[in-house]
Backbone as CSV, one residue per row, in Angstrom:
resi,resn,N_x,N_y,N_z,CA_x,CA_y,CA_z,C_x,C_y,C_z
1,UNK,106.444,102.688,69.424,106.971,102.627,68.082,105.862,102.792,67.064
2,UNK,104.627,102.082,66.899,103.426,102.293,66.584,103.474,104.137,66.059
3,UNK,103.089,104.364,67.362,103.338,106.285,66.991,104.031,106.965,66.209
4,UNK,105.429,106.166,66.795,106.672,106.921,66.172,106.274,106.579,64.343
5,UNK,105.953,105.602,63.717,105.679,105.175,62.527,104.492,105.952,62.198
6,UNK,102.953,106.197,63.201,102.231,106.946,62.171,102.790,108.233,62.011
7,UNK,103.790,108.520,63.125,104.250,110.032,62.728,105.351,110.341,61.851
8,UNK,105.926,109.044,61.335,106.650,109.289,60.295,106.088,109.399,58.745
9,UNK,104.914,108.451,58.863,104.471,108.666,57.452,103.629,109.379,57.808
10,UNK,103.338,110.284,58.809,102.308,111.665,58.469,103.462,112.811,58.124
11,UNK,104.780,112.598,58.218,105.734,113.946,58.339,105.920,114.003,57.112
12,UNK,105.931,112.358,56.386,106.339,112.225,54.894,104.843,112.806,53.780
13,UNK,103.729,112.492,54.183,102.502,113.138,53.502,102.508,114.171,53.497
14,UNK,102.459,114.841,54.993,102.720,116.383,55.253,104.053,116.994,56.049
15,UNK,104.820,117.157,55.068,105.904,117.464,55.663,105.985,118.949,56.295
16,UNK,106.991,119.143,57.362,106.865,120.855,58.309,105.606,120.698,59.173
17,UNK,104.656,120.059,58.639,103.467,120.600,59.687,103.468,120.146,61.031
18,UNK,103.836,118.953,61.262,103.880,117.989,62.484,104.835,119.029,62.984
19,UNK,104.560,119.681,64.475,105.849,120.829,64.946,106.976,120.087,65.777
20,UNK,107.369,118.584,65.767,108.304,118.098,66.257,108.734,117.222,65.449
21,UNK,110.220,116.976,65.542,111.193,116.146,64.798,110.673,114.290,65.265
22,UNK,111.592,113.502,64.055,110.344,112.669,63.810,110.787,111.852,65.200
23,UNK,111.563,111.935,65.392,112.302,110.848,66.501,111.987,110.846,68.083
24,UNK,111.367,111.605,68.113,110.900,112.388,69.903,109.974,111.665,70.076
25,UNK,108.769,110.716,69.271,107.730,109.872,69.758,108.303,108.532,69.677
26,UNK,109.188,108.013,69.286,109.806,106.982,69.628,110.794,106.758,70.710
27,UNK,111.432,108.056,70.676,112.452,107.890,72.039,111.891,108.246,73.574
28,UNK,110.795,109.316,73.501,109.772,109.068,74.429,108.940,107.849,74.629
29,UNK,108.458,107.440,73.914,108.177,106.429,74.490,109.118,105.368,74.630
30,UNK,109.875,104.529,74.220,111.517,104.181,74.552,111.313,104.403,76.010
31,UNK,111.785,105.620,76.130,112.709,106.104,77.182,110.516,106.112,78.668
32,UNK,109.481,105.687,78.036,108.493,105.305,79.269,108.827,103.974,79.204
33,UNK,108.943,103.100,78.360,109.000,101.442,78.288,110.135,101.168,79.734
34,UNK,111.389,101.754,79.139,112.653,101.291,80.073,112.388,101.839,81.683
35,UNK,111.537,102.912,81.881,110.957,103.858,82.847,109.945,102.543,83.804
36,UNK,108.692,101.965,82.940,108.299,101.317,83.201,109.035,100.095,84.187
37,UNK,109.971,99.105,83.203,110.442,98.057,83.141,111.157,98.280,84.447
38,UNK,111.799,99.445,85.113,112.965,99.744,85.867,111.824,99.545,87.424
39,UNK,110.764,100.138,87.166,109.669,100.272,88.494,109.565,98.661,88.518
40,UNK,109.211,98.309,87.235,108.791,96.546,87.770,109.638,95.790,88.222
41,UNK,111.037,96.074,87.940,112.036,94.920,88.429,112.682,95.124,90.202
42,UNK,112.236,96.836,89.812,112.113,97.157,91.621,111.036,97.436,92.528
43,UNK,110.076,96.938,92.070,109.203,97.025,92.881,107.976,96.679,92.376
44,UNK,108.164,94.837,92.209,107.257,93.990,91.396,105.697,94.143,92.384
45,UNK,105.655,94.846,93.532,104.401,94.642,94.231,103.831,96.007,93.971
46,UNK,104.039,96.647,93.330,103.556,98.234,92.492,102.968,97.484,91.004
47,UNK,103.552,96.926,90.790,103.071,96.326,89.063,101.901,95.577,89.359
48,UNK,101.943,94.485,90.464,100.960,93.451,90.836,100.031,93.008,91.883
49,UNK,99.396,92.884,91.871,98.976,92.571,93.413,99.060,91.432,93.912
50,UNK,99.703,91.307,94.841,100.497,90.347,95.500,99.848,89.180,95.700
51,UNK,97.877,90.006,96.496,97.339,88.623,96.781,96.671,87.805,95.734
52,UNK,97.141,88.602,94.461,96.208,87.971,93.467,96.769,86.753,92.797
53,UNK,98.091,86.356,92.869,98.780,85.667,92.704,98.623,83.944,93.149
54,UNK,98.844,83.198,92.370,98.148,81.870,92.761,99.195,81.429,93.967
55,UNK,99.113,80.899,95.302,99.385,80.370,96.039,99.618,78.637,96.348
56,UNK,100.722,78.169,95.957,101.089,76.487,95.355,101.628,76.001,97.419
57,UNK,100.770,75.459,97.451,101.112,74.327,98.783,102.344,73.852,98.531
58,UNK,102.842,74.280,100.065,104.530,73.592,100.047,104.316,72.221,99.701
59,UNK,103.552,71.360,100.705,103.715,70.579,100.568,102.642,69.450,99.972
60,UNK,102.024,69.816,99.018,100.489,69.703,98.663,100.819,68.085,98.197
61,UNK,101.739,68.052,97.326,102.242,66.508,97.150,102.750,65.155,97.865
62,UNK,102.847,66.079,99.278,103.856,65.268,100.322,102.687,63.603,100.595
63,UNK,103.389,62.742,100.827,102.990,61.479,101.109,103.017,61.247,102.591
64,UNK,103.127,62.038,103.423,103.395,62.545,104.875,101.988,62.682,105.380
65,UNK,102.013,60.985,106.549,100.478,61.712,106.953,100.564,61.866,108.503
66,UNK,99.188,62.932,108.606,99.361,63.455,109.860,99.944,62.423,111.091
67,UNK,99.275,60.498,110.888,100.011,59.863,111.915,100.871,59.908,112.033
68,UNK,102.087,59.544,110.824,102.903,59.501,110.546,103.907,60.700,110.746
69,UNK,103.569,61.928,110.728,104.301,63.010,111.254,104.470,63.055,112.616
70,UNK,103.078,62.524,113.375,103.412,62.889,114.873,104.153,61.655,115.213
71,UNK,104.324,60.594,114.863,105.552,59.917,114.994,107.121,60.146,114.876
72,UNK,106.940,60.793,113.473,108.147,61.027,113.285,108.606,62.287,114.295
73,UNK,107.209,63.378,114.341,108.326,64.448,115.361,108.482,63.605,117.229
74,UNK,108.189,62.768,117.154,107.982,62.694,118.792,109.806,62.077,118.778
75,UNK,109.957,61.158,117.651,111.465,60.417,117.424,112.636,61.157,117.063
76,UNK,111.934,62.315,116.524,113.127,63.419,116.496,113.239,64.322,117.251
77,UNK,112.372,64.506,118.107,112.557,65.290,119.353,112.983,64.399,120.648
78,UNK,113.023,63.048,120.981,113.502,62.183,121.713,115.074,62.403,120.927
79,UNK,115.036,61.592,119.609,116.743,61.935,119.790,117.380,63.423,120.163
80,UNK,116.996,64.307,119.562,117.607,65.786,120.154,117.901,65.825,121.779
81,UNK,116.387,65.553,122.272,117.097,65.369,124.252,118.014,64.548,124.262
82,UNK,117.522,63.049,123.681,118.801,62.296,124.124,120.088,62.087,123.895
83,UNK,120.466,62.569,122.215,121.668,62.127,121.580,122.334,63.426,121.390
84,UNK,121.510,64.266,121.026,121.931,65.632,121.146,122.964,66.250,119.826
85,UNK,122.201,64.805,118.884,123.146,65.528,117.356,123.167,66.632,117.010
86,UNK,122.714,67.764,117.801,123.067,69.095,117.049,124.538,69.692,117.680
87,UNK,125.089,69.273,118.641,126.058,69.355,118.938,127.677,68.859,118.287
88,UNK,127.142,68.390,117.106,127.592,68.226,115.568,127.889,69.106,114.893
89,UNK,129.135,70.157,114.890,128.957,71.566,114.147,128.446,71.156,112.500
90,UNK,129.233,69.796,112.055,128.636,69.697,110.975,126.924,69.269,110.502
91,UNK,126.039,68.773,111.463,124.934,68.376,111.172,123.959,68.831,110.049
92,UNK,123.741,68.024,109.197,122.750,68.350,108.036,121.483,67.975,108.091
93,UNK,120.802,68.384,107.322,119.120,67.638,107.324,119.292,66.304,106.849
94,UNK,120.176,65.715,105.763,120.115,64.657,105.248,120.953,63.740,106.264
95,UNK,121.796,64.129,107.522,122.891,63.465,108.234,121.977,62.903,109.733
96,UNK,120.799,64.322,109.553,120.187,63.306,110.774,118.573,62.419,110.423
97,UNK,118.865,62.624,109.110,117.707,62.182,108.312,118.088,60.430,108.472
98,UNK,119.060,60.510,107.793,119.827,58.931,108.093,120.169,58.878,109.285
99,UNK,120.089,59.411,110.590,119.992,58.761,112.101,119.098,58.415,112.089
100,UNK,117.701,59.009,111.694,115.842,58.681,111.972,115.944,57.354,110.900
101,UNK,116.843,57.439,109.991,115.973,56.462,109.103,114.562,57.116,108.605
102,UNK,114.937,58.403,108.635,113.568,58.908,107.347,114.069,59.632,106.356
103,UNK,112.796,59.880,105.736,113.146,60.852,104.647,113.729,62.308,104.815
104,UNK,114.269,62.799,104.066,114.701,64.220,104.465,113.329,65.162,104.377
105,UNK,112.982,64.823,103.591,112.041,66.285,102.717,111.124,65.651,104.342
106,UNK,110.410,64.740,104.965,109.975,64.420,105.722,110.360,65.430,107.136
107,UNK,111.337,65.208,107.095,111.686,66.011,108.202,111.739,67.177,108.288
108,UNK,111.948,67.679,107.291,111.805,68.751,106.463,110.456,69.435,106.825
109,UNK,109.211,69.023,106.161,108.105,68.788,106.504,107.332,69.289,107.807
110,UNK,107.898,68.236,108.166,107.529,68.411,109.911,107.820,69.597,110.960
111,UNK,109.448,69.916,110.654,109.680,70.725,111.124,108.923,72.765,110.837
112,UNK,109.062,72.288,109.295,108.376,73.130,108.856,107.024,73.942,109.409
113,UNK,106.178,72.813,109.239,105.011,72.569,109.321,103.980,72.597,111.209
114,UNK,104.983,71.400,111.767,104.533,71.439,113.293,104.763,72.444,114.141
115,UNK,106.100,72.483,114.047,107.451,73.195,114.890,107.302,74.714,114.149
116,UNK,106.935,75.451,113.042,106.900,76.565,112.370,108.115,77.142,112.557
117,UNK,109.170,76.173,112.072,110.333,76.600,111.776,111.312,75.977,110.665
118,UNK,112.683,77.051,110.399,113.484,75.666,109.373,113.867,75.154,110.131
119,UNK,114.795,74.394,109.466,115.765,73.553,109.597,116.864,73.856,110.930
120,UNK,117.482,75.374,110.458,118.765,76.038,110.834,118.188,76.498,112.348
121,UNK,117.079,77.146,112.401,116.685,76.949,113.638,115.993,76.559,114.216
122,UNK,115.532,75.414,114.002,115.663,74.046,114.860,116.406,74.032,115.724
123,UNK,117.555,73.366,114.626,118.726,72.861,115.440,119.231,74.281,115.976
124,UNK,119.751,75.666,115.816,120.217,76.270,116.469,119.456,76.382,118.181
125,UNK,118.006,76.388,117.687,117.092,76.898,119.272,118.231,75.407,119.735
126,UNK,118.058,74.634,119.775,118.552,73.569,120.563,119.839,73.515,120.536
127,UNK,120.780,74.139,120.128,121.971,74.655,120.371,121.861,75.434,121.493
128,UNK,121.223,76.604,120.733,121.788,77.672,122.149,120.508,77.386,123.997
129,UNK,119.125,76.440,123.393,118.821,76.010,125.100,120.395,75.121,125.677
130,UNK,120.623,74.174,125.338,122.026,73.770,125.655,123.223,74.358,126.054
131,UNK,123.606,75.569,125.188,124.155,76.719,126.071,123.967,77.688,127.212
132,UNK,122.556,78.047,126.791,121.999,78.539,128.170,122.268,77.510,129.447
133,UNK,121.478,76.030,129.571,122.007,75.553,130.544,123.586,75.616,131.226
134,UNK,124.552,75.635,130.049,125.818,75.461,129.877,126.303,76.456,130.694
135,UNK,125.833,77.842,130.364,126.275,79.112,130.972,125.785,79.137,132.463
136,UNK,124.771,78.933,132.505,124.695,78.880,134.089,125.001,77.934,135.081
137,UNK,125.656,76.653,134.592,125.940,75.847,135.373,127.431,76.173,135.828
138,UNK,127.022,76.158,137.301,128.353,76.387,138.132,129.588,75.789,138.258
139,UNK,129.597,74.750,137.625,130.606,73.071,137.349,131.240,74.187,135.919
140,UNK,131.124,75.250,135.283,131.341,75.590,134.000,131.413,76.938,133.802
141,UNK,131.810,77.175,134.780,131.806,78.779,134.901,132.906,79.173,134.564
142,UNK,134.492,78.550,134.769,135.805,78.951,134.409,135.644,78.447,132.229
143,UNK,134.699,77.698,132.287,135.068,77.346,130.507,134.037,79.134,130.028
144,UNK,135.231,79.071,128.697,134.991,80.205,128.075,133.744,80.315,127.164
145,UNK,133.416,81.420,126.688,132.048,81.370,125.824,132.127,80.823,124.657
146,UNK,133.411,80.602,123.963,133.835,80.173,123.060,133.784,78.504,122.706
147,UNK,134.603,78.041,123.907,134.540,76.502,124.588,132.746,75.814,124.512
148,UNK,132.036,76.794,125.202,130.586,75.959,125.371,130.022,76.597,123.654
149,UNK,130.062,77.769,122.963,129.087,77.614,121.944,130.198,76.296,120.667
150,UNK,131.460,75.981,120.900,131.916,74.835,120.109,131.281,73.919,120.178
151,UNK,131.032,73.648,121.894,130.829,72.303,122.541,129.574,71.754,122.274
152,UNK,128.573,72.927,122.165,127.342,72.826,121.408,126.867,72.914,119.656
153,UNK,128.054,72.899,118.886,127.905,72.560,117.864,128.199,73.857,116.832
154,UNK,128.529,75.278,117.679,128.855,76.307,116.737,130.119,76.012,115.981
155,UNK,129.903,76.477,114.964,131.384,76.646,114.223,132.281,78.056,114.411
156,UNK,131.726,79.009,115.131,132.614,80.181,114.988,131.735,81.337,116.406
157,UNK,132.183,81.983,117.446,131.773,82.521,117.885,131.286,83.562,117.388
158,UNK,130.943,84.424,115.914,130.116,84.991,115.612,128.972,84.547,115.231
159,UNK,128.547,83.707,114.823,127.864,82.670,114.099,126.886,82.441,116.018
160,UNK,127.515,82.067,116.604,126.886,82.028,118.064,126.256,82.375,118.835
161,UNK,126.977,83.791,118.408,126.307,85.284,119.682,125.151,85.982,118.486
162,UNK,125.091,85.755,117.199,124.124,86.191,116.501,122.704,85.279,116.436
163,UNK,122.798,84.146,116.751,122.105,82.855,116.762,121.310,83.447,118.756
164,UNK,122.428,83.413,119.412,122.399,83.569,120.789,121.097,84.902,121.040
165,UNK,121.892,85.529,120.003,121.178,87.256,120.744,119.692,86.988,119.598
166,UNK,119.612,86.274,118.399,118.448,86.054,117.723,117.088,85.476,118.768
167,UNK,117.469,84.461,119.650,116.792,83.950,120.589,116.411,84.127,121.591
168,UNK,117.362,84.643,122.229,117.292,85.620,123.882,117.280,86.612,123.830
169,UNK,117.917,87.557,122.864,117.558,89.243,123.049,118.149,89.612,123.777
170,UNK,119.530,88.635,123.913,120.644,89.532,124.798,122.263,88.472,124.071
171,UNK,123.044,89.028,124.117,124.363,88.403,123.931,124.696,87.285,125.093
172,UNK,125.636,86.043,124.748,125.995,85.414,125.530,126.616,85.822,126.958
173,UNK,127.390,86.588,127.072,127.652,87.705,128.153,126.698,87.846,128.822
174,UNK,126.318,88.417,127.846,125.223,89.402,128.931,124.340,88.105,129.843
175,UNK,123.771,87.276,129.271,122.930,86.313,129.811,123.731,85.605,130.815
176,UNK,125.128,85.321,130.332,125.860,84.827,131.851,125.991,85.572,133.156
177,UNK,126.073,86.968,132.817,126.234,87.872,133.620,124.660,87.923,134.546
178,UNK,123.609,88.306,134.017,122.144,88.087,134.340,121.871,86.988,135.081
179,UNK,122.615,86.233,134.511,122.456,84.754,135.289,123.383,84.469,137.024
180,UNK,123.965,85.708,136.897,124.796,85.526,138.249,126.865,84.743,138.299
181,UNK,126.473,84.771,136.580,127.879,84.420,136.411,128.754,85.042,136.203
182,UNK,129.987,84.439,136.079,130.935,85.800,135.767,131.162,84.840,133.985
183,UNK,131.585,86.844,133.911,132.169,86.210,132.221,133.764,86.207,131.660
């Protein structure tokens, strides 16, 4: 706009001489601004450099200390073998937070942090090891694929075999089948 203005009051001092109409240095540039703006909102790592960017610790504030974590994961990995709350289709972070009697963000934390995972699969890996056993046990061979990913806490057999095939690199089928079962 700058431009577009010295080139208006140069058209008005010297008028005809400037060989373009007055409006073409404002709408050009206009029309680089919105040009610009369109690259940055799609493709903010062209505008910036990524690593230059300040880097804020997840958990830089946490009151979580290392004893205290390996406690807490040894008690949440004892209940998982033993109680097996993920077999809870509803289970939340805050639902088995109040089984531990800890904090959420704690568990949170940990899992994060020790385990280098979320939440969702966490508990899914320990869903579907539970199914795997499930599928190959011979006492369970007539129950359907449907029956054991419920029984283990899925809510929906798509939700299952995408979780399933995320982990094993094969569909529930298929792994029963591999396994010597029928499906």
């Amino acid at each position: 706009w700058v431009v577009g203005i010295v080139s208006y009051i140069l058209n008005l001092k010297y008028p005809h001489q400037l060989g373009f109409p007055d409006l073409m240095v404002p709408v050009g540039l206009s029309l680089f601004v919105y040009a610009l703006a369109y690259v940055a909102l799609r493709r903010p790592d062209v505008m910036i450099a990524m690593e230059d960017l300040p880097s804020a610790k997840k958990y830089e504030k946490s009151s979580l200390t290392i004893e205290r974590g390996d406690v807490y994961l040894k008690r949440l990995l004892q209940l998982m073998e033993n109680e097996k709350p993920y077999a809870d289709g509803s289970l939340t972070l805050q639902k088995l937070a109040k089984t531990l009697a800890i904090p959420p963000h704690h568990i949170s934390q940990i899992i994060n942090e020790q385990l280098n995972q979320n939440f969702f699969d966490f508990i899914n890996n320990h869903r579907i090891e539970e199914a795997k056993r499930m599928l190959i046990d011979p006492a369970r061979q007539h129950h359907s694929i449907l029956a054991i990913s419920e029984e283990v806490g899925f809510n929906s057999k798509s939700a299952f075999n995408a979780a399933f095939k995320k982990h094993t690199q094969m569909t529930p089928s298929e792994f029963r089948k591999a396994s010597g079962g029928s499906d």
